[in-house]
KOLTIVO-242950 format. One line per field, with one value per residue (C-alpha): residue number from 1; residue in three letters; chain; y negated, x negated, z negated. Coordinates in pm, whole numbers, plus 50000, padded with zeros to 5 digits. Each point is the difference from the previous one (the first is absolute). Layout:
% KOLTIVO-242950
num <- [NUM/...]
residuo <- [ALA/...]
cadena <- [A/...]
v <- [Y/...]
u <- [X/...]
w <- [Z/...]
//
This chain:
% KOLTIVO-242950
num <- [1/2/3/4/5/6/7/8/9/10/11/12/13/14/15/16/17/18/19/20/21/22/23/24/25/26/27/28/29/30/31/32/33/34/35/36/37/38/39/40/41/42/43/44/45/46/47/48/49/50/51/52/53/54/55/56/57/58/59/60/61/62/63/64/65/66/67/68/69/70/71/72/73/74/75/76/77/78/79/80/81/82/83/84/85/86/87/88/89/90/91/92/93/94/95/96/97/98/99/100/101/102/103/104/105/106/107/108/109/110/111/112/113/114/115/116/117/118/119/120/121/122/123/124/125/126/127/128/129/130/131/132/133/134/135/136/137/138/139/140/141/142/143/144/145/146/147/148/149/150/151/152/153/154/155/156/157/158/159/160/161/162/163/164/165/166/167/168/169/170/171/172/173/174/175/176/177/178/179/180/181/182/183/184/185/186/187/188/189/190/191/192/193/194/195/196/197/198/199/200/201/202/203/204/205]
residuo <- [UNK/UNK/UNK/UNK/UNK/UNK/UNK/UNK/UNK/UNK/UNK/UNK/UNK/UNK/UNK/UNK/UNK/UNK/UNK/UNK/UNK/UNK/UNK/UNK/UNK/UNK/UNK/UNK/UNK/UNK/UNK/UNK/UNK/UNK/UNK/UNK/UNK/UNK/UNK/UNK/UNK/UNK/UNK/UNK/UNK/UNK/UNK/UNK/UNK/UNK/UNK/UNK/UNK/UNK/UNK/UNK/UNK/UNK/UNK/UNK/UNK/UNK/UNK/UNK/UNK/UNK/UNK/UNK/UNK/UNK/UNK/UNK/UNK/UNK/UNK/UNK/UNK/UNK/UNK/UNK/UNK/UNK/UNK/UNK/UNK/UNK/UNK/UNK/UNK/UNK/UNK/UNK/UNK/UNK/UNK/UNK/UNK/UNK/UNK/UNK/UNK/UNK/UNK/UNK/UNK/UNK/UNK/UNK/UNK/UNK/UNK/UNK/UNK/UNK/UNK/UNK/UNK/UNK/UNK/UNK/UNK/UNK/UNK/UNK/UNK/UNK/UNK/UNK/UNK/UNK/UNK/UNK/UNK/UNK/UNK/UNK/UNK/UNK/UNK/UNK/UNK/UNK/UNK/UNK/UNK/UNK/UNK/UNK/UNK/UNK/UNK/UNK/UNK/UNK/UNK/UNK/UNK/UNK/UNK/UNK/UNK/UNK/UNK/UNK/UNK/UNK/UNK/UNK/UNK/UNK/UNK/UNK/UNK/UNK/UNK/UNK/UNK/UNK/UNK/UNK/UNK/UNK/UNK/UNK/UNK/UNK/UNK/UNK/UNK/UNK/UNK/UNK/UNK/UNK/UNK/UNK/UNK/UNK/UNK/UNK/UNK/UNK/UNK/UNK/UNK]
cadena <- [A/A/A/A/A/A/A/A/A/A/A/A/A/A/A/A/A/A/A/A/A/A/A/A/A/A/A/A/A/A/A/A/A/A/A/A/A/A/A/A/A/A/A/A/A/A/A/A/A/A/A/A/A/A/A/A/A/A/A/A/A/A/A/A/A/A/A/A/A/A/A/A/A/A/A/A/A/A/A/A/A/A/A/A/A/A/A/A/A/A/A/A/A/A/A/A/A/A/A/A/A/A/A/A/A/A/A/A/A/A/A/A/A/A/A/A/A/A/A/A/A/A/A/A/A/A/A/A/A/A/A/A/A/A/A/A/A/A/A/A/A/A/A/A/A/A/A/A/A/A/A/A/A/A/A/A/A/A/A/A/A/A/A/A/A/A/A/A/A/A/A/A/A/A/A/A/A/A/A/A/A/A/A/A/A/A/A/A/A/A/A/A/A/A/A/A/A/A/A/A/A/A/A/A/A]
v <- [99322/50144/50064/49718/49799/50233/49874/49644/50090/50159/49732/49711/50219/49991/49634/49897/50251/49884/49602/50108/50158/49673/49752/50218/49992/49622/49919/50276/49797/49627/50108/50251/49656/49744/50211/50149/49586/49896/50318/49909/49637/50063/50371/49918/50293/50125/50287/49839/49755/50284/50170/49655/49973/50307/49944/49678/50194/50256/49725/49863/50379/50044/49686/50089/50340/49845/49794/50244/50198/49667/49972/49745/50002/50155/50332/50295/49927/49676/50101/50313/49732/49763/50314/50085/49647/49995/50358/49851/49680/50181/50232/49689/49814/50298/50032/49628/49984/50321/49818/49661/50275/50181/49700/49843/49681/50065/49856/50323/50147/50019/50270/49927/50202/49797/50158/50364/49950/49895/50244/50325/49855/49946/50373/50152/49775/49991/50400/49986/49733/50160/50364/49813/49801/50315/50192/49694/49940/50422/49964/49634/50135/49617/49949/49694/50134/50277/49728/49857/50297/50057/49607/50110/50325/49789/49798/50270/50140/49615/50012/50299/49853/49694/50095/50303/49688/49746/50300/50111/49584/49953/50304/50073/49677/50160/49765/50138/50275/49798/49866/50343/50204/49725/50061/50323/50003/49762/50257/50157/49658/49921/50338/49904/49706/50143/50245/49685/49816/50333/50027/50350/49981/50062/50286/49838/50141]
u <- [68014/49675/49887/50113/49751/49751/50032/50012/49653/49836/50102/49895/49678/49949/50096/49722/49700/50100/49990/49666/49872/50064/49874/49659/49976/50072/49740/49733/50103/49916/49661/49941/50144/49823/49631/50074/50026/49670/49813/50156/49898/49646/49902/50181/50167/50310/50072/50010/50247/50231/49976/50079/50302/50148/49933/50247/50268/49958/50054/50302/50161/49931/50192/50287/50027/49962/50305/50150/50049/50014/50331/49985/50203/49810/50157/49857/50002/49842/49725/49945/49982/49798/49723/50066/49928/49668/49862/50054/49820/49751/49953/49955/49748/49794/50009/49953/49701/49816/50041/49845/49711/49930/49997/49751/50242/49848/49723/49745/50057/49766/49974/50186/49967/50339/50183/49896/50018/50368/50086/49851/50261/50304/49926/50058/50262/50239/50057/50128/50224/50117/50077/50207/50215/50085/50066/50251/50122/50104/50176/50165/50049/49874/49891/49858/49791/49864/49925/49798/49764/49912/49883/49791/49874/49875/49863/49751/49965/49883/49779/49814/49986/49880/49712/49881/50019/49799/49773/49907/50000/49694/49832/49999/50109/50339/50262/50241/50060/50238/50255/50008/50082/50269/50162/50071/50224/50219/50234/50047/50067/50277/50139/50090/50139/50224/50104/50120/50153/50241/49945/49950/49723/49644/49798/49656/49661]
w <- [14243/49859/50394/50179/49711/50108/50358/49903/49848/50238/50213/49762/50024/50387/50010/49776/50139/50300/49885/49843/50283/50236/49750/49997/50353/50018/49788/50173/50338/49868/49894/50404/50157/49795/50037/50363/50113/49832/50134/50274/50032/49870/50225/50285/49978/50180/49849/49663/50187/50127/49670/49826/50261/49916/49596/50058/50168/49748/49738/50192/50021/49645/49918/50240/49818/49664/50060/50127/49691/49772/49968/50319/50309/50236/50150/50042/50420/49946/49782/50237/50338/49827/49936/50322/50162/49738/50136/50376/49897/49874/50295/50270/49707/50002/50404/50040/49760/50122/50354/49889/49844/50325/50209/49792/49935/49656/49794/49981/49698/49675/49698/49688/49713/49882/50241/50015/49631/50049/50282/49777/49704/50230/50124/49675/49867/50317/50031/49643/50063/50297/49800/49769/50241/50188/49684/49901/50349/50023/49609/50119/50378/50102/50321/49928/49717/50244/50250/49713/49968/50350/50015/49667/50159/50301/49767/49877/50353/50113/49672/50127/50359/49914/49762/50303/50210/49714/49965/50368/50111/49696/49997/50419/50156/50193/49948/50193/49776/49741/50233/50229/49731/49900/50306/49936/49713/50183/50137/49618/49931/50255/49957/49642/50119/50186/49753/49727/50256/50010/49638/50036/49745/50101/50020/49777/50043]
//
């Protein structure tokens, strides 16, 4: 009796980290979506954009996952597709907005200080988040939750990608940089994708 109200515990326990964790990341996306649009808007910038894209399907996931383990009735499966779906969303935004970049179907962009400033936060917050969903998703075995921290991981990878391509655009005019070095995450990207859709968990970076 005494260990099966351990497990109930330890469970409780999981539940609510893993509640906690969510809700934290919800709230980190509003304020990368909210900040990466007016950047956006204001520098012309579509790297801000594609990072702003992907901080909306991260805040979409993170709601998925979050009513996942709310008590609601959303299945493991469906919580794990719906990831899956997001990752492959995100994969074609990123293509389709480094495409618009390279063509020049883009305003040029400008500096902003605002959005380095934003990109150097979401590069130290997002590998933390990431750490934490994995550790949760290996105690919880969710796929879903795994599929969560690979789209936070790319988050921080698109952070660092972004500000080189902020950086190199204002300080040596090559504004290709951002959108080429976008492209190449893709196929991590769509490799994760694939391995949700099978929910056999994913392999984060």
């Amino acid at each position: 009796m005494s260990e099966m109200n351990s497990n109930v515990s330890i469970e409780t326990e999981r539940l609510t980290a893993i509640r906690r964790i969510q809700l934290i990341t919800i709230l980190w996306m509003l304020v990368e979506v909210v900040v990466s649009a007016v950047v956006a808007l204001r520098a012309h910038s579509i790297a801000v954009l594609g990072f702003g894209g992907d901080s909306m399907i991260e805040l979409l996931s993170a709601l998925a996952v979050l009513v996942r383990f709310s008590g609601k009735r959303l299945s493991e499966q469906r919580a794990s597709r719906i990831a899956a779906v997001l990752l492959y969303s995100l994969g074609a935004f990123i293509v389709a907005a480094s495409a618009l970049s390279m063509l020049k179907l883009w305003l040029p962009p400008e500096p902003s200080y605002l959005g380095m400033a934003l990109l150097v936060s979401a590069a130290a917050v997002m590998p933390w988040l990431a750490r934490r969903k994995r550790q949760l998703s290996r105690a919880t075995g969710s796929s879903a939750l795994a599929a969560d921290a690979v789209q936070s991981s790319v988050c921080a990878w698109l952070a660092w990608i972004a500000l080189a391509g902020l950086t190199l655009n204002a300080a040596f005019g090559i504004s290709w940089a951002d959108p080429l070095a976008a492209l190449a995450i893709t196929p991590i990207i769509m490799k994760e994708a694939r391995e949700a859709w099978k929910e056999r968990g994913c392999r984060c970076y």
